[in-house]
C-alpha positions, 0 to 999 in steps of 0.5 A, a space after each residue: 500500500 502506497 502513501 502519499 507522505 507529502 499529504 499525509 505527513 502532519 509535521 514537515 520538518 523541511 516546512 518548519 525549518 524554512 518558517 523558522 529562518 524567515 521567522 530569524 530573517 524577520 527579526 533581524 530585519 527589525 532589529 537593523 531597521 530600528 537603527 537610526 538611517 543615519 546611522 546605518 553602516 555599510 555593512 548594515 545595509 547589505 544585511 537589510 538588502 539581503 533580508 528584504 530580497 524576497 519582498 516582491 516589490 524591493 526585489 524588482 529594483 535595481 541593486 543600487 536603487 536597493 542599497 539606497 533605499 537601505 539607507 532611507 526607510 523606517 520601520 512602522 507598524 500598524 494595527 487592523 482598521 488603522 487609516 494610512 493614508 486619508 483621501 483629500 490629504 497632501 501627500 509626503 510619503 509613500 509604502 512599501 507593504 512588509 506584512 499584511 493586507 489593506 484595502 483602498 477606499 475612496 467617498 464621492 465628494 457628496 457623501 456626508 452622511 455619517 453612516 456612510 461606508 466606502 466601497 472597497 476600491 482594491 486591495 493590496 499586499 506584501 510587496 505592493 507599493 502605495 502611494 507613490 504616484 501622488 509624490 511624482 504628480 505633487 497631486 492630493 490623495 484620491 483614495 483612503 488606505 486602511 490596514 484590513 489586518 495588522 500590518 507593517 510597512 517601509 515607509 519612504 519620506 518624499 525626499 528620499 521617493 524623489 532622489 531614489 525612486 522618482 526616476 525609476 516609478 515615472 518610467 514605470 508610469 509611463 510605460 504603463 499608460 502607454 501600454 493601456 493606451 495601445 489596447 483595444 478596450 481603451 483606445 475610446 479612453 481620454 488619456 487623462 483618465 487612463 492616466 489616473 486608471 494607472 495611478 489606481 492599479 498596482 503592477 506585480 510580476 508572479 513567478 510561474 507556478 504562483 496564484 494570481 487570482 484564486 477565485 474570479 467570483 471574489 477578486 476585485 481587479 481585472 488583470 492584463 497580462 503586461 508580459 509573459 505568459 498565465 492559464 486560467 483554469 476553470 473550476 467545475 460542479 462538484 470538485 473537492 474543495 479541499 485539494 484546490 490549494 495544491 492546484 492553486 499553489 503550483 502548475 498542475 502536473 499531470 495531464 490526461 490528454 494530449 489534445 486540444 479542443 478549440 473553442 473559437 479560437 482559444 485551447 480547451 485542455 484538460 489539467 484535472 485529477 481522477 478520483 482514486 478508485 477508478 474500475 472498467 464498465 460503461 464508459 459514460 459511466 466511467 466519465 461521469 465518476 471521475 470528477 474533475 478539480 480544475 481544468 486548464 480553459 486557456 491561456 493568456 499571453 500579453 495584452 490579454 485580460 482576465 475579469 471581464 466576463 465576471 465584471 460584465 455578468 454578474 450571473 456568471 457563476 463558475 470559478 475562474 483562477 488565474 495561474 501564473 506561467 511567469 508573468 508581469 500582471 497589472 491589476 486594475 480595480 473593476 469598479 473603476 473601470 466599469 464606473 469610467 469606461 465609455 459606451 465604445 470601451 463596454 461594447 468592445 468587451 462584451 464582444 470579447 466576452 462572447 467568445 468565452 466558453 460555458 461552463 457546459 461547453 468546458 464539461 461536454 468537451 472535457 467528457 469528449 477528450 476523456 472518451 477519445 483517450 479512453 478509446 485509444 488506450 484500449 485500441 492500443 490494448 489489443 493492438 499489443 495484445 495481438 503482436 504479443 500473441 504473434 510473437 513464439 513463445 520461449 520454453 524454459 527446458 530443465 536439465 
């Protein structure tokens, strides 16, 4: 009897070393950052530099971009429901996200009622930076910040953003915006208006392998792919919740099928487990047991946009996840687009969610595939049956 001993095994020696040399790593990082910046050696800032290597955002920056922030930033921490930034305020800071979750908020200009609640504009975690974008258009804060879960943050003065990072975040600005500009879906877009979608949407790169999105249904952004490559899999009726997270977590590794089904234009592939106890009988009967986790639906390269149909069709209702194959994602909130997007932007996606398949269309062709390939493995049965059949037989001759 096999086990699977990654699955099964309660305590991983390996898992628990690794939470415990990050856990050390932290601390240090702590202790260095309590040092006044002044008085910061050199020696000081390699060590911060190396502890703050596996930050998303810091580790994007160029290395002396890095040593020089080492030099400038300070050390806070917040507790659940505190307000960073508050919508109206000059800005003088920006943040580098350590640990936690906040949530970007902005009120219309006539809500004052007292009883009245933001809605969520996005969110953001270790590795975002938030902020910056007022400190290189000297513009007053568009949005609120609250800490949705303690939280601790690098905080980097206006001067120090400016002589470090200016330079760096204003190409990055730039490039975004001119990147938005040359899609389909904002070519109706005034550009001043692109130009603040850009100062509301946060830009991340996932290794392959990463989660960008685990649940479409529930996510708050719609994702362009800026560069590289990502696989949205589809998530049908009846899969165990319970193993999505080893899904989620890595690229599926297992295939059934080698082939492709096209559905205007666009790849259907299943990437799904089958359920253990898996016996001959009626085909259809067979099919229908083996219970499909996820199916790798299609994959996106750059320009293409995961979202759309959620934020279009409200009654749309099977679970999408966006996994990323080493991609360089920008995350733009829904609400804002859907609340500035023109007449022309909405009809060019409704066009390009029309093409999207069903969820029994992805179920039918799953089915078909699973047919197909149980077909020719039995084919390829008596074919090997027959030549073993043809061939003579060996006697063994006892002396």
């Amino acid at each position: 009897m096999q086990m699977n001993v990654k699955s099964n095994l309660m305590f991983n020696v390996n898992d628990y070393s690794k939470k415990q040399f990050q856990k050390k790593r932290f601390e240090k990082l702590k202790l260095l950052l309590h040092i006044c910046p002044k008085q910061r050696s050199q020696q000081d800032l390699l060590q911060i530099q190396a502890c703050l290597r596996t930050n998303r955002g810091f580790q994007c920056l160029p290395s002396k971009a890095q040593l020089q922030l080492c030099q400038a930033l300070v050390y806070q921490e917040y507790e659940a429901g505190t307000i960073i930034i508050k919508q109206g305020h000059v800005a003088t800071e920006c943040y580098l996200i350590l640990s936690g979750k906040i949530k970007v908020v902005m009120a219309d200009e006539d809500s004052q009622a007292k009883n009245f609640t933001p809605e969520t504009l996005c969110e953001a975690e270790e590795g975002d930076f938030i902020g910056e974008t007022c400190l290189l258009t000297d513009l007053k804060r568009p949005a609120s910040v609250i800490c949705t879960s303690d939280t601790e943050l690098l905080v980097i003065d206006k001067e120090d953003f400016k002589f470090v990072l200016a330079d760096l975040r204003c190409e990055q600005f730039h490039a975004t915006s001119h990147f938005l500009r040359n899609l389909p879906i904002f070519s109706a877009w005034p550009p001043e208006k692109i130009d603040f979608l850009v100062h509301c949407s946060l830009e991340r790169f996932y290794r392959a392998g990463t989660t960008v999105v685990p649940d479409s249904l529930n996510s708050l952004f719609l994702v362009i792919v800026k560069s590289g490559r990502c696989m949205i899999a589809a998530k049908l009726d009846g899969a165990d919740d319970g193993d999505c997270s080893d899904l989620l977590d890595q690229i599926p590794p297992k295939s059934f099928s080698k082939e492709k089904i096209s559905f205007t234009g666009q790849h259907l592939e299943a990437t799904c487990k089958m359920t253990p106890k898996y016996k001959s009988g009626k085909q259809k009967a067979q099919i229908s047991s083996l219970t499909p986790r996820f199916l790798k639906i299609r994959s996106l390269e750059q320009s293409d946009i995961f979202g759309l149909l959620e934020a279009m069709d409200k009654s749309y209702a099977l679970q999408l996840s966006l996994i990323s194959e080493g991609a360089d994602c920008i995350f733009i909130p829904k609400k804002l687009f859907l609340e500035e997007a023109p007449s022309k932007s909405r009809q060019i996606v409704l066009e390009m969610v029309s093409s999207y398949p069903t969820e029994s269309m992805i179920h039918e062709s799953y089915i078909v595939q699973q047919e197909w390939t149980m077909y020719k493995t039995k084919l390829l049965g008596r074919h090997l049956d027959r030549c073993h059949r043809k061939t003579p037989g060996t006697s063994n001759v006892s002396w």
